[in-house]
Backbone as a ProteinNet text record, in pm:
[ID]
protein_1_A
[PRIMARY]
XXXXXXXXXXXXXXXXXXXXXXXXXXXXXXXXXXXXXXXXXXXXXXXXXXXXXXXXXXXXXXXXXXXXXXXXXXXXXXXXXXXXXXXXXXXXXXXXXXXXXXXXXXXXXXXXXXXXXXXXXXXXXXXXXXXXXXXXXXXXXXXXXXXXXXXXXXXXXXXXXXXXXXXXXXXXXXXXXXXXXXXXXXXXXXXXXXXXXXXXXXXXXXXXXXXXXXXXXXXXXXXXXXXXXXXXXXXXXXXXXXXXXXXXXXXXXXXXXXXXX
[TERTIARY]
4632.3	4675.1	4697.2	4805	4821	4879.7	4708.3	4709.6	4669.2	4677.9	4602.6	4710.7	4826.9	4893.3	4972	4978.6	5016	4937.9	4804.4	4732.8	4613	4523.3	4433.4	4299	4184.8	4088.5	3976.3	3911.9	3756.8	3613.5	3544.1	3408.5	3275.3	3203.8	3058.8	2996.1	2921.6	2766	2824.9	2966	3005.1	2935.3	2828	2820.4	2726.8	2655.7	2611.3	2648.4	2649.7	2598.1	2707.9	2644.1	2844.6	2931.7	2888.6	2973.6	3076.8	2997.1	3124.4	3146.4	3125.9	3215.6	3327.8	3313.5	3427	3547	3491.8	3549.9	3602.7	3568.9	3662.6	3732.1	3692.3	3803.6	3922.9	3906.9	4008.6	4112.7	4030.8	4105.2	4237.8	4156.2	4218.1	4317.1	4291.1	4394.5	4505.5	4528.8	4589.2	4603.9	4486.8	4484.4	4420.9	4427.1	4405.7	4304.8	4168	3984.2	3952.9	3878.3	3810.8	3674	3615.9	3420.5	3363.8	3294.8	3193.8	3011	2924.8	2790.5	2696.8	2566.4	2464.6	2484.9	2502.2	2465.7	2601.5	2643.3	2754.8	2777.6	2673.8	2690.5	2696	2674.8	2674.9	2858.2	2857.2	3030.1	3146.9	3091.2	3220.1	3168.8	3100.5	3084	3171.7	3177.7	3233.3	3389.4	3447.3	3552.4	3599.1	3559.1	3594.3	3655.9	3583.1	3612.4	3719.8	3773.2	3825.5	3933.5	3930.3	4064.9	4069	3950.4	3936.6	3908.5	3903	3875.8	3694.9	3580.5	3536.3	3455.2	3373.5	3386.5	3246.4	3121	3018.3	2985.8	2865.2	2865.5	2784.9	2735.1	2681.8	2747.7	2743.2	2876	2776.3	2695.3	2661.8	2716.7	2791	2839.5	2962.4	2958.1	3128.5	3233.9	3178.9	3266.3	3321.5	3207.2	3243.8	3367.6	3308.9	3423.5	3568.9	3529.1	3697.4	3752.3	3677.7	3754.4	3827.6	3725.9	3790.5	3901.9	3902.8	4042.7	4131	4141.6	4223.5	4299.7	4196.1	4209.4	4307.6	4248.7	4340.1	4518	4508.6	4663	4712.7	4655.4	4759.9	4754.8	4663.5	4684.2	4780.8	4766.4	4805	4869.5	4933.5	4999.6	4929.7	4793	4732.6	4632.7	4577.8	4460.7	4458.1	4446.3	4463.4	4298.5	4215.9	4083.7	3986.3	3866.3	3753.6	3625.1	3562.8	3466.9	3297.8	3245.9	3122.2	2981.5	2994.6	2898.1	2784.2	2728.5	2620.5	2502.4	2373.5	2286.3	2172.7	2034.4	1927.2	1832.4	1643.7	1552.8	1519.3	1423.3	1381	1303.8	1194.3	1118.5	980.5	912.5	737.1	742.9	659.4	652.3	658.6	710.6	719	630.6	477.5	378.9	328.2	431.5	416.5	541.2	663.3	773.6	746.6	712.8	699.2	859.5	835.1	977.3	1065.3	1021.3	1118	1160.2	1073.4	1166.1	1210.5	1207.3	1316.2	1422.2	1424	1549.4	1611.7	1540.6	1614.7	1696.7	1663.9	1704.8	1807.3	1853	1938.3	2031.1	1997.6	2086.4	2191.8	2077.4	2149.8	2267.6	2193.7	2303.8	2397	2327.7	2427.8	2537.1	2434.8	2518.5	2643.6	2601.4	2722.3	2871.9	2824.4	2924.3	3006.2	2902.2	2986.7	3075.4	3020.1	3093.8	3220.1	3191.3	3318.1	3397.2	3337.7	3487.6	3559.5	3459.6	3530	3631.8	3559.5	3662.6	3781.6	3786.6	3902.1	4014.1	3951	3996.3	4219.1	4184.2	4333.1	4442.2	4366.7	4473.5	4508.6	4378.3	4388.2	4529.8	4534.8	4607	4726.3	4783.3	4877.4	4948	4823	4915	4861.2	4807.7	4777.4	4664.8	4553.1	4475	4313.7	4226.3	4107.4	3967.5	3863.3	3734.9	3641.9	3563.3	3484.4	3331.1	3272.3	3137.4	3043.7	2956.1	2873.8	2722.3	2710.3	2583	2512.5	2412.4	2353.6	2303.2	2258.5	2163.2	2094.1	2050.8	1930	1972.1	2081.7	2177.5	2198.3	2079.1	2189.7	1978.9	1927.4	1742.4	1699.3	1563.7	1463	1375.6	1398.8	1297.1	1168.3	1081.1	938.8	919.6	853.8	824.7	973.2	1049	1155.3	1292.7	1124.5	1190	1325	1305.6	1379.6	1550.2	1550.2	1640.3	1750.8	1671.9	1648.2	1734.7	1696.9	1744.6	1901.4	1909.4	2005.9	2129.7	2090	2226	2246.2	2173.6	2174.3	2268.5	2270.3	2302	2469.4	2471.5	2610.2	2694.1	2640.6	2730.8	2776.9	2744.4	2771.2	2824.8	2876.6	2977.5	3096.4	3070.1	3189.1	3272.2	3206.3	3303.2	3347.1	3257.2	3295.2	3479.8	3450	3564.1	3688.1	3689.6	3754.3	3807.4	3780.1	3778.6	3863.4	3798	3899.6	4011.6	4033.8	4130.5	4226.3	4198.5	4281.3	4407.3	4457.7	4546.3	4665.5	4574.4	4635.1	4673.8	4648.2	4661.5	4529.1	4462.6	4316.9	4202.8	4211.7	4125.3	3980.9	3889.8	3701.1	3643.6	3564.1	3477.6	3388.4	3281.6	3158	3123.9	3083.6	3008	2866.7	2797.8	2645.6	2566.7	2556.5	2552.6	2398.8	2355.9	2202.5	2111.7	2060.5	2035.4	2143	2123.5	2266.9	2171.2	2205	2162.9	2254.3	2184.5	2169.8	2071	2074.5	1963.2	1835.6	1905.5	1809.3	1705.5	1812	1728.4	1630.3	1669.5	1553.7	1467.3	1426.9	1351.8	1287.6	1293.7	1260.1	1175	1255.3	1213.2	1106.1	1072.3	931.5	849.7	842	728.6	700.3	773.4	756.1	655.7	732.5	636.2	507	502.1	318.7	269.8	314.4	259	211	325	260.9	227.9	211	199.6	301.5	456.1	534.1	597.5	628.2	629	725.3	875.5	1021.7	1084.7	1179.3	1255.5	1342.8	1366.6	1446.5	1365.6	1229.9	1118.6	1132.5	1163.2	1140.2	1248.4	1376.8	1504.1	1465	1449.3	1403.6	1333.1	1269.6	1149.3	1178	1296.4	1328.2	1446.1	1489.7	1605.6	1603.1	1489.9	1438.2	1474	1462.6	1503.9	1681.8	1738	1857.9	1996.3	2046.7	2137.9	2190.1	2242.1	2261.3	2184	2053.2	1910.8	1985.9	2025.8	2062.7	2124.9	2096.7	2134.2	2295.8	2326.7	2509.1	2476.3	2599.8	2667.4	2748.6	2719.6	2771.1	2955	2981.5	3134.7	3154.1	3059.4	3083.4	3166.4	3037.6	3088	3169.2	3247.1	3349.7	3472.2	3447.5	3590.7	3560.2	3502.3	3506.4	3594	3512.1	3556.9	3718.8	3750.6	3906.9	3987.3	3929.2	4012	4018.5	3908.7	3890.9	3977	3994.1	4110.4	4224	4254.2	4408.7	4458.6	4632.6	4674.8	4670.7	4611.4	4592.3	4485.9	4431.4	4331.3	4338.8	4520.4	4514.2	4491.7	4485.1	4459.4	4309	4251.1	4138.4	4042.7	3962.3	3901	3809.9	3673.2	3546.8	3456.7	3482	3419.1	3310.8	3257.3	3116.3	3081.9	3128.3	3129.3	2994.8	2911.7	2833.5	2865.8	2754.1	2771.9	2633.1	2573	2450.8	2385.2	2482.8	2475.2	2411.5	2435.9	2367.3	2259.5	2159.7	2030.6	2041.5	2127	2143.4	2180	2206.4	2217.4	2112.3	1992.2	1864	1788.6	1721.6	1667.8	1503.8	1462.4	1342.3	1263	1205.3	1114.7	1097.9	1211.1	1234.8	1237.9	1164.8	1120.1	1059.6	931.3	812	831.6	957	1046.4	1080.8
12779.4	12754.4	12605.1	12616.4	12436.3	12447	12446.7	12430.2	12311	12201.7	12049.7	11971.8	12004	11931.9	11839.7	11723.5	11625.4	11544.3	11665.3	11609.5	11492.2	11449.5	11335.5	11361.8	11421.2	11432.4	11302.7	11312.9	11176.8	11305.8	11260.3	11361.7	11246.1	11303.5	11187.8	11256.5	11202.1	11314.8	11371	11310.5	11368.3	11361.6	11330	11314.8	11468.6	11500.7	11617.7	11753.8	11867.5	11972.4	12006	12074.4	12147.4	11992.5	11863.5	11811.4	11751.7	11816.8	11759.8	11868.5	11994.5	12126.1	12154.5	12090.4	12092	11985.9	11846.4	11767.3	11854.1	11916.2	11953.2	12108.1	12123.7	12270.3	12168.8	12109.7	11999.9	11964.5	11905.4	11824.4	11984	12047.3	12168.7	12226.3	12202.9	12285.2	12172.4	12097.8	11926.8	11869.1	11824	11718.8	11620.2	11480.1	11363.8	11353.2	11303.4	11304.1	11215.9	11120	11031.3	11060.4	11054.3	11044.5	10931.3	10964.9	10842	10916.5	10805.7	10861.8	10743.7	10697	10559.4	10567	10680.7	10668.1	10642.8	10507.9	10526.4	10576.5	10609.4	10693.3	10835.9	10902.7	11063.4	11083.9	10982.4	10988.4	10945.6	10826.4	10838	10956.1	11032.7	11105.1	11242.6	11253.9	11383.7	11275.4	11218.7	11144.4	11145.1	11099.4	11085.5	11262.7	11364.4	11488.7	11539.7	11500.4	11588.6	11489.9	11368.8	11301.1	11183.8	11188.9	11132.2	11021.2	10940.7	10796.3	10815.3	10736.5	10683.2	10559.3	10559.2	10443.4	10478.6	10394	10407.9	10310	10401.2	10342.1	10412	10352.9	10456.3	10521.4	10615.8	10703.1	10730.4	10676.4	10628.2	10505.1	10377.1	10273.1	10271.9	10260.6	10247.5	10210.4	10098.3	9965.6	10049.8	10113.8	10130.8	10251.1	10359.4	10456.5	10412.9	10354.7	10288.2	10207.2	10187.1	10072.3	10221.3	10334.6	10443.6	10523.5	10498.6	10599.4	10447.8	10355.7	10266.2	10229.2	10315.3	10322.2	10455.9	10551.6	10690.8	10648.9	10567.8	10560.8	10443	10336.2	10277	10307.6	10409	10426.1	10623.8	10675.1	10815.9	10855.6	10732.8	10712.9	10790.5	10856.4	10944.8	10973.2	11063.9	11156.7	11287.2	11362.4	11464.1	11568.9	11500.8	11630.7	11508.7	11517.4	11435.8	11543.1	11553.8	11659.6	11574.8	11609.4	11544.5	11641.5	11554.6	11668.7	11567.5	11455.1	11365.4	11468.8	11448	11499.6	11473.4	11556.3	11565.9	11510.6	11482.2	11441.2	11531.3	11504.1	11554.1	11675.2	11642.5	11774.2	11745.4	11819.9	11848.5	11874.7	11887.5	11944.3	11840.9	11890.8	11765.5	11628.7	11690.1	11643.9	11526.3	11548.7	11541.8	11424.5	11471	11351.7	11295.1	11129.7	10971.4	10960.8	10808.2	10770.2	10725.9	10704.6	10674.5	10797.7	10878.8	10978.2	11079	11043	11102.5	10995.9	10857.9	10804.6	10813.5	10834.7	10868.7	11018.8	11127.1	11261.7	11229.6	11125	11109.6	11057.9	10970.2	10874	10974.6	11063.8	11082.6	11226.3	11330.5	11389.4	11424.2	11300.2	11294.4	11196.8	11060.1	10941.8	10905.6	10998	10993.7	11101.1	11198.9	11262.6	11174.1	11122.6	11050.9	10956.1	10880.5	10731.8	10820.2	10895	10959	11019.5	11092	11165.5	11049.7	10996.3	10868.7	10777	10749.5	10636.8	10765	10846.3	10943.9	10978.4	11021.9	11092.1	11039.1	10899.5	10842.4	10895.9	10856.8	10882.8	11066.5	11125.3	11240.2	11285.2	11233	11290.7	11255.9	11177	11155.2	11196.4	11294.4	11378.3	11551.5	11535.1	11689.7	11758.5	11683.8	11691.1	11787.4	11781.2	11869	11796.3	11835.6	11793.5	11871.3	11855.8	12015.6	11914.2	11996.5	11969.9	12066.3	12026.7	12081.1	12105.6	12163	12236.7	12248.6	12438.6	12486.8	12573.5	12700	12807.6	12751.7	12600.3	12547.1	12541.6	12489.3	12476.3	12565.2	12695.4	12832.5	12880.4	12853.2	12925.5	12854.3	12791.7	12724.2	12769	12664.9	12713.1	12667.3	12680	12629.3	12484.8	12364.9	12254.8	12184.1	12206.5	12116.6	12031.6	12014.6	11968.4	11897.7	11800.4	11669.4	11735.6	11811.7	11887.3	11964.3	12047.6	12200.2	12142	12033.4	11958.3	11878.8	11822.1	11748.2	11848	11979.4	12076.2	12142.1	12130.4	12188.3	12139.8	11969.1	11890.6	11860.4	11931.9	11897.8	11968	12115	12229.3	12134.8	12096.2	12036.8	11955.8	11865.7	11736.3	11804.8	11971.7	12025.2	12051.5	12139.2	12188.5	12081	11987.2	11826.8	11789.8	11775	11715.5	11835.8	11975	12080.7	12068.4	12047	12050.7	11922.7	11823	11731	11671.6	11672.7	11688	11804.3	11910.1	12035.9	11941.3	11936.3	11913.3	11799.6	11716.1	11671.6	11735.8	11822.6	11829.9	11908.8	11823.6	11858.8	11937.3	11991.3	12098.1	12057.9	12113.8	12098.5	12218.5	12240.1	12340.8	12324.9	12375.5	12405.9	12471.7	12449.8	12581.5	12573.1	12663.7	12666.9	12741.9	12671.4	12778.4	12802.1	12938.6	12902.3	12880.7	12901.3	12906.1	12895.3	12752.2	12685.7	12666.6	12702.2	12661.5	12494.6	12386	12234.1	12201	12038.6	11968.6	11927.4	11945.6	11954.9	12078.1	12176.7	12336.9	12344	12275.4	12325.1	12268.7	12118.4	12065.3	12165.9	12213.2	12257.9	12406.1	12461.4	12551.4	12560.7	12375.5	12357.3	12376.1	12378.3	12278	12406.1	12550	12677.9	12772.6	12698.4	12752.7	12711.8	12559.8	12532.3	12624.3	12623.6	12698.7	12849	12929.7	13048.5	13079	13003.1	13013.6	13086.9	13041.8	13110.4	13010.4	13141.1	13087.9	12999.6	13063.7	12996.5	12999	12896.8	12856.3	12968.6	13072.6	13196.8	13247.6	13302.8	13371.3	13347.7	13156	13102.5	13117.4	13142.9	13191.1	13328.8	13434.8	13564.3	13605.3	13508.4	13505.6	13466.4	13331	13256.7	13387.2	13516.5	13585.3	13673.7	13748.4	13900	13989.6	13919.2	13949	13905.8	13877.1	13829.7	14007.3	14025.5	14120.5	14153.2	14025.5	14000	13997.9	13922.2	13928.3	13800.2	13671.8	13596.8	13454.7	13362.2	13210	13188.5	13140.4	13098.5	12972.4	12968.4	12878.3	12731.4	12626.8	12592.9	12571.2	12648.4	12673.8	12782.6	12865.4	12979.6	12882.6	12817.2	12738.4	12613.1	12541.3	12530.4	12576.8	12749.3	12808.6	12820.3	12810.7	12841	12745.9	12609	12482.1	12466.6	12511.8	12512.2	12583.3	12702	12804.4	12706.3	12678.4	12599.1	12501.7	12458.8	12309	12329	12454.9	12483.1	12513.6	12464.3	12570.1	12707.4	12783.2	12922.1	12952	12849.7	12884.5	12755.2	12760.2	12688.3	12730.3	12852	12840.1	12909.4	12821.8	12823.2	12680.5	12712.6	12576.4	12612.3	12478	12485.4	12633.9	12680	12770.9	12779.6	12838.4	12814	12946.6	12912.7	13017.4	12998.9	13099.4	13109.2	13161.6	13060	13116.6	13138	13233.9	13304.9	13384.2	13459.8	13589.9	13758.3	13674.2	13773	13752.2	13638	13589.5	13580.1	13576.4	13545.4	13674.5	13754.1	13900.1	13962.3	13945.7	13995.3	14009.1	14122.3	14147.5	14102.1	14011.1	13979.8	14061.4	14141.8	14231.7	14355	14370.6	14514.6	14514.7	14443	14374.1	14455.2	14494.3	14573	14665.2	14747.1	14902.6	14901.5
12549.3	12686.6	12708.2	12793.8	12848.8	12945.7	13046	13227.5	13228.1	13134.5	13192	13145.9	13059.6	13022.9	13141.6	13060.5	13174.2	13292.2	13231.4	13387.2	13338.3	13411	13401.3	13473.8	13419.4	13469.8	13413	13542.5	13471.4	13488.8	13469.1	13404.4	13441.2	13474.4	13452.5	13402.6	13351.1	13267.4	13189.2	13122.3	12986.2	12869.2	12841.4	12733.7	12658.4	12710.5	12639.6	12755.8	12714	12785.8	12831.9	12997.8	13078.4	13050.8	13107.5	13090	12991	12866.7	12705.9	12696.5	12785.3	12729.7	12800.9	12916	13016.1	12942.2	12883.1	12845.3	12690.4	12678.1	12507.7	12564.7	12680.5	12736.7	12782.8	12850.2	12927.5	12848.2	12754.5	12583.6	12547.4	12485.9	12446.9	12516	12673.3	12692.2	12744	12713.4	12722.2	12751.8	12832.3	12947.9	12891.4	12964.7	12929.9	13007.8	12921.7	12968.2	13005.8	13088.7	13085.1	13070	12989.2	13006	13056.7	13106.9	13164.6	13161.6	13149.8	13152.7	13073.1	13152.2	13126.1	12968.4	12870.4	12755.3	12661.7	12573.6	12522.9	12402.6	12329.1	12181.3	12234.8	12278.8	12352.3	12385.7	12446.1	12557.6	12442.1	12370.2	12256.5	12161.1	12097	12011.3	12045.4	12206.5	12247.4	12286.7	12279.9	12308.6	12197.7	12068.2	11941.3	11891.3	11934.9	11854.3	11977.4	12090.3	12211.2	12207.4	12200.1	12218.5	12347.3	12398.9	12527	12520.4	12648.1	12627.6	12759	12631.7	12684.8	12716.9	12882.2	12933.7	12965.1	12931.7	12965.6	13128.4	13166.6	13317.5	13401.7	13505.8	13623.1	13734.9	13730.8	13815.2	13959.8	13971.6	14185.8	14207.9	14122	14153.8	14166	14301.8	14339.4	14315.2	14203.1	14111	14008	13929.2	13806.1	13841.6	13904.8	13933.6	13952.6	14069.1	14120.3	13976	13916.7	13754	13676.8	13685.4	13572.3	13696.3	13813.3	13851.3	13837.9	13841.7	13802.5	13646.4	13561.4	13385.2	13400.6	13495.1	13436	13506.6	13617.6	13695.7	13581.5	13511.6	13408.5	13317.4	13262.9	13155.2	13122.7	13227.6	13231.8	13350.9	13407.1	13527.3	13687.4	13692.3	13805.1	13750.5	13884.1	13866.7	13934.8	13810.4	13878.1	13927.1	13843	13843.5	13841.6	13970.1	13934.6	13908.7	13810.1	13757	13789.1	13901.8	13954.9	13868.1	13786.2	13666	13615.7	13732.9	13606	13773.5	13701.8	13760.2	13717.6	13798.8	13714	13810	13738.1	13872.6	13970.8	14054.8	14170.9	14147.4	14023.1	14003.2	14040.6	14117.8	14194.7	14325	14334.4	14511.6	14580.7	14721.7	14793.2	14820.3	14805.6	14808.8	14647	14563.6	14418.5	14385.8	14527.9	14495.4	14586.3	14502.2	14548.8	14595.9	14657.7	14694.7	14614.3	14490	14367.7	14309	14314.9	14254.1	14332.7	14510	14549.4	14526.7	14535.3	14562.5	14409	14341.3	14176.4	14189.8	14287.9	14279	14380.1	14475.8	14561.6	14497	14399.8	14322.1	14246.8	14193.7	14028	14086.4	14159	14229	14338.6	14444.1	14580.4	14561.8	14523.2	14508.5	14387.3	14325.8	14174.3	14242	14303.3	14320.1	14496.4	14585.6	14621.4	14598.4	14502.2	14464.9	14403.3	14310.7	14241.8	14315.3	14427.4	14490.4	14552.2	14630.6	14761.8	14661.1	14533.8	14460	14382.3	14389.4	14334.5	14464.8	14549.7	14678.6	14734.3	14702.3	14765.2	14601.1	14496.2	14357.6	14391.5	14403.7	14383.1	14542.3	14646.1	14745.1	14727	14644.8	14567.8	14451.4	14395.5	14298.4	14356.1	14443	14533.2	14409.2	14359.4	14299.6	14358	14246.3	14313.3	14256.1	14351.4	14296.3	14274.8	14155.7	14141.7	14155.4	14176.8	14219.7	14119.7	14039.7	13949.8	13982	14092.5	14180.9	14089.6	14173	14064.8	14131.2	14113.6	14184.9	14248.7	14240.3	14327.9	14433.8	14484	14542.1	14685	14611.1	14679.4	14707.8	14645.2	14710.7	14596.6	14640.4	14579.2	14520.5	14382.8	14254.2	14234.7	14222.6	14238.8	14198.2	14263.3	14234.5	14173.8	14275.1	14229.3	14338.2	14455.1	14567.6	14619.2	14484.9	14525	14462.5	14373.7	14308.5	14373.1	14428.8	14526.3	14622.3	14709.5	14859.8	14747.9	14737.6	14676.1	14630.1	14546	14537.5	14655.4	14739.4	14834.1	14958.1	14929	14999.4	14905.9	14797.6	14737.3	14768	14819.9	14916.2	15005.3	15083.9	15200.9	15172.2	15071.4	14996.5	15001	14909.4	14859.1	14975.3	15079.8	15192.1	15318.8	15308.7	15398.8	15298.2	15243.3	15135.2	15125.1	15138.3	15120	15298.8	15373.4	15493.5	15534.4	15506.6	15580.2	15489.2	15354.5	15258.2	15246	15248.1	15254.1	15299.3	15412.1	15464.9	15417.7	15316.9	15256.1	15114.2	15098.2	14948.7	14848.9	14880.9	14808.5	14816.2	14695.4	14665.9	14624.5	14735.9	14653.6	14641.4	14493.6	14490	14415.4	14408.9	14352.5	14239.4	14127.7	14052.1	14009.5	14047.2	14078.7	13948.6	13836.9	13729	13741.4	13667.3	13655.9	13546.7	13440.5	13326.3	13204.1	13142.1	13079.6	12967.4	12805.1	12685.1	12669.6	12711.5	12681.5	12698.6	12626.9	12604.9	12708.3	12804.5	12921.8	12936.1	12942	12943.4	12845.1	12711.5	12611.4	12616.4	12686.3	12714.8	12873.6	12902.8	12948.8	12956.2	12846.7	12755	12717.3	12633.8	12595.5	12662.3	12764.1	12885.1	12917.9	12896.6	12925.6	12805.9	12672.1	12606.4	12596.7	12642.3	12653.8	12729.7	12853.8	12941.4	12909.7	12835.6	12823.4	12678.3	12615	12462.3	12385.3	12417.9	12355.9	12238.4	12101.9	11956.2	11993.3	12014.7	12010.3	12154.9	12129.1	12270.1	12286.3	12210.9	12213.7	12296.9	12310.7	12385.9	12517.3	12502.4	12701.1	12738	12659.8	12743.1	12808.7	12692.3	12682.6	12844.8	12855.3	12979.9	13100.9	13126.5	13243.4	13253.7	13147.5	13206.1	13201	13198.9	13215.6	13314.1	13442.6	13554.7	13601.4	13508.5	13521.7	13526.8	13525.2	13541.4	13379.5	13323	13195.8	13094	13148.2	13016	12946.5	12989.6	12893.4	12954.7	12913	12966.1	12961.2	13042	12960.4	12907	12833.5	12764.2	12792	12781.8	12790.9	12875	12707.4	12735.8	12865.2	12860.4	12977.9	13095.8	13116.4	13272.7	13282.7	13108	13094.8	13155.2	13137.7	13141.9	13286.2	13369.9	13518.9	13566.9	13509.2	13534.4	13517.5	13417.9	13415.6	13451.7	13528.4	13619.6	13761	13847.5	13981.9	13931.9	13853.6	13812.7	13784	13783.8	13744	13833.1	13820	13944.6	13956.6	13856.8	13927.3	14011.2	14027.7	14144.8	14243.5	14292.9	14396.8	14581.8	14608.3	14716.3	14750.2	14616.7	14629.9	14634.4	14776.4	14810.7	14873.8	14903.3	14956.1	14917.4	14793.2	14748.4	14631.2	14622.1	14546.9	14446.3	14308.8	14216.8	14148.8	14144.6	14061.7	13963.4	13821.9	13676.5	13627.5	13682.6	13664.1	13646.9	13499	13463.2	13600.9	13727.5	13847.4	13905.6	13843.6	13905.1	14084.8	14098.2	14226.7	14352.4	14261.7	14327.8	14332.4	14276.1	14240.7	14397.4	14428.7	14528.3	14464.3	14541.8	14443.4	14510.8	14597.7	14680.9	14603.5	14527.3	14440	14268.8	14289.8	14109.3	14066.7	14147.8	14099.8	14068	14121.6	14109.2	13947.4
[MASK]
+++++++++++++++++++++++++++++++++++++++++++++++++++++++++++++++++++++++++++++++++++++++++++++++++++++++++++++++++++++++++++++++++++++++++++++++++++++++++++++++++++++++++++++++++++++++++++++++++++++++++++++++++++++++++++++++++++++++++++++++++++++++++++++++++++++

């Protein structure tokens, strides 16, 4: 397929996980990448195998952003896709998050996707472009001890349809995808911290366990929520906006009252 050809997307939090899978769906289907993300061996390693150019940086600084939609208009003449995918932080109870690590959980997923849309927003209404927003089930009902998290995707709904709302009219498309259980480097670290807890052998077990109750019985992929990502970005899903796709094998349809059944 080549729904990106011609086009120019930037990425933050490219360097591992949804965000270098989105960046090598993008690549593939032939669009021109920008990565960005604090770490620069991660962002060129997935730049080097996809074709993309990247630019290490902090994507809540307004500077650096506005420098990479200024790299994609001379160097790829526009922009067509800003992919708000850096994240992370804001885990304990409220009582448990200090003020640093709420202002670290404000930083890493309110403030990155603002700086990035606000510094994308004028390129993008100029080529009648879209912004995807990389939520998360948290987003949508709260997961235990993960206050600062929980409030922040929660608060990125409200980015997506602010931005779908008063852009529409120009042109521009915002949406969301709220995945829930994703096999990356984050998750498996997380994984661990599951198997201490219940004394489980392998990180296969703590998937096994965080998706029992899932519809599917199973984490996605990476690439899964890749390919979402490049449907909301294509024009075949243009008169689609301020909408919020979950990629959560059904976790979210789950009547939790009727478990015990």
């Amino acid at each position: 397929m080549t729904r990106f050809q011609g086009k120019t997307a930037i990425i933050t939090g490219a360097g591992t996980g949804i965000g270098a899978a989105i960046a090598d769906r993008f690549a593939a289907e032939g669009g021109n990448v920008i990565l960005t993300g604090r770490r620069p061996g991660p962002i060129t390693a997935v730049a080097g195998r996809c074709g993309g150019v990247a630019v290490a940086g902090d994507a809540s600084s307004s500077e650096h952003m506005a420098t990479l939609v200024a790299l994609a208009k001379e160097r790829f003449g526009g922009l067509d896709i800003m992919v708000c995918n850096a994240g992370g932080f804001g885990f304990g109870t409220l009582t448990e998050t200090g003020e640093e690590d709420w202002g670290n959980a404000v930083q890493a997923n309110l403030t990155t996707a603002y700086a990035a849309a606000r510094a994308a927003l004028p390129a993008l209404v100029e080529r009648q472009g879209n912004v995807l927003m990389m939520a998360s089930i948290a987003g949508l009902a709260a997961g235990p001890e993960a206050c600062g998290y929980v409030t922040m995707k929660h608060g990125l709904l409200g980015l997506t349809k602010s931005i779908a709302r008063d852009f529409g009219p120009k042109g521009v498309r915002c949406n969301a995808i709220c995945p829930g259980w994703v096999r990356t480097e984050m998750a498996d670290m997380e994984m661990a911290e599951l198997m201490e807890r219940k004394g489980l052998d392998t990180v296969e077990a703590a998937y096994a366990l965080v998706t029992r109750d899932v519809p599917l019985r199973r984490p996605a992929e990476a690439a899964d929520v890749a390919a979402a990502a490049a449907f909301l970005c294509s024009d075949e899903a243009k008169m689609i906006t301020g909408s919020i796709l979950t990629v959560d094998g059904g976790a979210t349809i789950v009547d939790v009252p009727t478990l015990a059944f």
